[in-house]
C-alpha positions in Angstrom: -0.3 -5.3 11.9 -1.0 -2.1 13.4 1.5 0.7 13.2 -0.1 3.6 15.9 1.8 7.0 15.9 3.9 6.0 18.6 5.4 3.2 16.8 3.4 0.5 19.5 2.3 -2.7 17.5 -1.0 -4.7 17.6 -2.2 -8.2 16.7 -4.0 -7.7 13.4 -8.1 -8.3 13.9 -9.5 -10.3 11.0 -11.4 -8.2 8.7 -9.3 -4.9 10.0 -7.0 -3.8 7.3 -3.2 -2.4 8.1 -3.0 0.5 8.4 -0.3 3.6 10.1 -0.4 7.4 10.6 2.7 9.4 11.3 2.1 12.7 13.3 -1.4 12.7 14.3 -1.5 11.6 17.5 -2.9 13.9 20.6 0.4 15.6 20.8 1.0 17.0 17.5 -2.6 17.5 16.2 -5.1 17.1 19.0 -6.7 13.9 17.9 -5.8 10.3 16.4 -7.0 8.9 13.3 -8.7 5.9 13.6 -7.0 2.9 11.8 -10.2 0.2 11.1 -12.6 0.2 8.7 -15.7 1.7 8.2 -19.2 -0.1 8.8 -20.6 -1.5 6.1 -23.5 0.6 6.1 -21.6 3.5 6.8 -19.3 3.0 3.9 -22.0 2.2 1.2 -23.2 5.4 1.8 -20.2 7.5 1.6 -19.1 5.2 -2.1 -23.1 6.4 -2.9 -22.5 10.0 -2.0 -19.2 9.6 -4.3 -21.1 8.3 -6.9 -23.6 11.6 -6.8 -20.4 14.2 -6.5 -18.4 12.6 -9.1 -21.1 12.9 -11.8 -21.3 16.8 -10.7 -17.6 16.7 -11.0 -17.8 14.9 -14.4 -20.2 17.6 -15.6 -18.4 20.5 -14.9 -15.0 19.2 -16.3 -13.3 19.5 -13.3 -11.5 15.7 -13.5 -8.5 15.8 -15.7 -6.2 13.1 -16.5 -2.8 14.6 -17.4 -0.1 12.5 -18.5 2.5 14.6 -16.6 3.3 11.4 -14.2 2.6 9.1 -16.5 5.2 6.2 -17.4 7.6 7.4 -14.1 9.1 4.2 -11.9 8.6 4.4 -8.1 11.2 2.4 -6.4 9.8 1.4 -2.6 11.9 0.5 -0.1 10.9 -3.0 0.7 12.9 -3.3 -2.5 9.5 -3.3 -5.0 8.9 -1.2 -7.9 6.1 0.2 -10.1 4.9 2.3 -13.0 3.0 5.0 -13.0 0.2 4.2 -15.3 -2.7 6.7 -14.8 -2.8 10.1 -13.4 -6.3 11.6 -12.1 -6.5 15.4 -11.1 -9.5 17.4 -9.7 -9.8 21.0 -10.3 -9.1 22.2 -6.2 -8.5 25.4 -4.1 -5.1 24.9 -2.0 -4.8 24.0 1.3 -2.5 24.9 4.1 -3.1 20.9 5.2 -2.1 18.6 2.6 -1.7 14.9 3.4 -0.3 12.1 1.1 -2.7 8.5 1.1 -0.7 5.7 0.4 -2.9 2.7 -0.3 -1.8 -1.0 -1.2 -3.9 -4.5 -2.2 -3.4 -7.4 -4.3 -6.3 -8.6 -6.3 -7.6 -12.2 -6.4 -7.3 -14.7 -9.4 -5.4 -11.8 -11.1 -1.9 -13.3 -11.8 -1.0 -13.4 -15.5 -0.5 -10.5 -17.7 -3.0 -10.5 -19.7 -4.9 -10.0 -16.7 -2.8 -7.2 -15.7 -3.3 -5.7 -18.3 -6.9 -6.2 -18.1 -7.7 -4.7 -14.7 -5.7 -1.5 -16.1 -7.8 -0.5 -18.6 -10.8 -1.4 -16.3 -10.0 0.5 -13.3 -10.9 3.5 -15.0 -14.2 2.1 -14.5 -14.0 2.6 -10.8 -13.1 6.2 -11.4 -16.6 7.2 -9.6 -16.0 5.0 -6.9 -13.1 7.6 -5.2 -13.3 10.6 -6.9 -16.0 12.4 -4.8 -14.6 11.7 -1.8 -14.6 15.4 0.0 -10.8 16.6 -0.2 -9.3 14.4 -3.1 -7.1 16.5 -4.9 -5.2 13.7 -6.7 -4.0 10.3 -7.6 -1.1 8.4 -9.0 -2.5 5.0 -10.3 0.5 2.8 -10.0 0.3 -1.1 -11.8 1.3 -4.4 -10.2 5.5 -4.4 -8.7 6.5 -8.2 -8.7 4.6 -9.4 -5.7 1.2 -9.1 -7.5 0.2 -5.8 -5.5 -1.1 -2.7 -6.7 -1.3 0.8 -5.1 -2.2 4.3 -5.5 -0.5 7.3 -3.8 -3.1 10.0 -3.4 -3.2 14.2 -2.4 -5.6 15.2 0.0 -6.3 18.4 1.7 -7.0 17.3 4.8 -5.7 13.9 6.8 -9.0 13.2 8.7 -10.8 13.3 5.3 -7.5 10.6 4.1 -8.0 8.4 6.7 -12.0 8.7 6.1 -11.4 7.6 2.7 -9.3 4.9 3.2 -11.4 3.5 5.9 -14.4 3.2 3.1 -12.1 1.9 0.2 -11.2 -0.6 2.4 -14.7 -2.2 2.0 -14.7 -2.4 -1.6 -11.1 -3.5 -2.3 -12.3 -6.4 0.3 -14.8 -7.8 -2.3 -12.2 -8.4 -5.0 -8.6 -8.8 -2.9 -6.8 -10.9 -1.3 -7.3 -11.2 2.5 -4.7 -9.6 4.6 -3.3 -7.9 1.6 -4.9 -4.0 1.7 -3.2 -1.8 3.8 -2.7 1.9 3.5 -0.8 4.7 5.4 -1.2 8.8 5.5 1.6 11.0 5.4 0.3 14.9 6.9 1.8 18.1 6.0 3.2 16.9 2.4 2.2 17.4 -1.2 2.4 14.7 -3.9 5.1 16.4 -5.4 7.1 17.4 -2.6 6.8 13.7 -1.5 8.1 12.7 -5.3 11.1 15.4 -4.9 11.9 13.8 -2.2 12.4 10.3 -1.8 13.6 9.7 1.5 11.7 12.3 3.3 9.7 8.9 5.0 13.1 7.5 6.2 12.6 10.1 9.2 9.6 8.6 10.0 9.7 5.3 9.8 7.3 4.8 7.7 6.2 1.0 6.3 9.2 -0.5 4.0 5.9 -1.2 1.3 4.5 2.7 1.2 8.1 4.3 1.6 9.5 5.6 -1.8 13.7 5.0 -2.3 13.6 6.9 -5.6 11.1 8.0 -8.4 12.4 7.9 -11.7 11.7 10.9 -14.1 11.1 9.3 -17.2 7.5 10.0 -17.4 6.1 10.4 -20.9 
């Protein structure tokens, strides 16, 4: 389902991933963020204009992957929990407009862990496919809780550019999850790490039980 800023559900579409915003409706910030996915065409060339920046990116060592995060447990209020398991970081100027990109999916035919495991190591892989979206300042790779779903809990500087990204994920975690399972929800005006300092700052909100963290665990390696 639908979560729009004012809280007002809708019937799913098929083929229309959930999705919510908190905050950016025409009141607080002058325009909404659109909540359904991009065009096909329109998303193949924004993962292709990734593809191009990230190699530019890639060149000039501006991707780290620190390990700062890495091996802290994020408990979630629908009563899941997951480990941190890869951290990606691009060199960035700071913004006044941060926004937090919550994103969730379960993958088809992967159920064992051997699997798991498996899609961890190659998700690296799919580094190029996000990281040259415009305004990606970071992302927390978190592994499988015990429903079978992944997600990643991202920094951007902007929203709009969020919600832009998210919208164009959405068609390539369609080709490999399962259906109904991707959703994804933006937080503005928060940092990563304010956001990880403070674990109920989404109980205000109301955010989704799935994207809302109860506690993060400091017991990062």
């Amino acid at each position: 389902m639908f979560t729009t800023p004012d809280h007002q559900s809708h019937r799913q579409q098929p083929g229309v991933p959930a999705a919510s915003v908190h905050g950016m409706d025409s009141k607080t910030a002058g325009y909404p963020l659109p909540l359904s996915p991009l065009p096909i065409v329109a998303a193949a060339r924004s993962v292709a204009r990734c593809v191009l920046v990230t190699v530019q990116l890639l060149a000039r060592r501006r991707v780290h992957l620190p390990r700062e995060h890495v091996g802290q447990r994020l408990r979630f209020a629908d009563g899941t929990e997951a480990v941190i398991y890869r951290e990606t970081v691009v060199d960035h100027v700071p913004t006044s407009g941060p926004a937090v990109l919550v994103v969730t999916f379960r993958l088809r035919g992967v159920h064992s862990a051997a699997t798991h495991a498996l899609f961890r190591w190659e998700s690296l892989l799919n580094t190029p496919l996000f990281l040259g979206f415009p305004g990606l300042v970071s992302k927390l790779w978190l592994a499988s809780d015990s429903t079978g779903a992944y997600r990643g809990l991202y920094q951007w500087d902007d929203p709009q550019l969020a919600a832009d990204y998210a919208r164009t994920l959405w068609r390539v975690l369609a080709l490999v999850s399962v259906p109904g399972s991707i959703r994804y929800h933006v937080i503005p005006g928060i940092t990563r790490d304010e956001l990880l300092s403070r674990s109920g700052y989404l109980d205000e909100l109301s955010a989704p039980d799935w994207s809302r963290l109860a506690s993060a665990e400091n017991t990062a390696a």
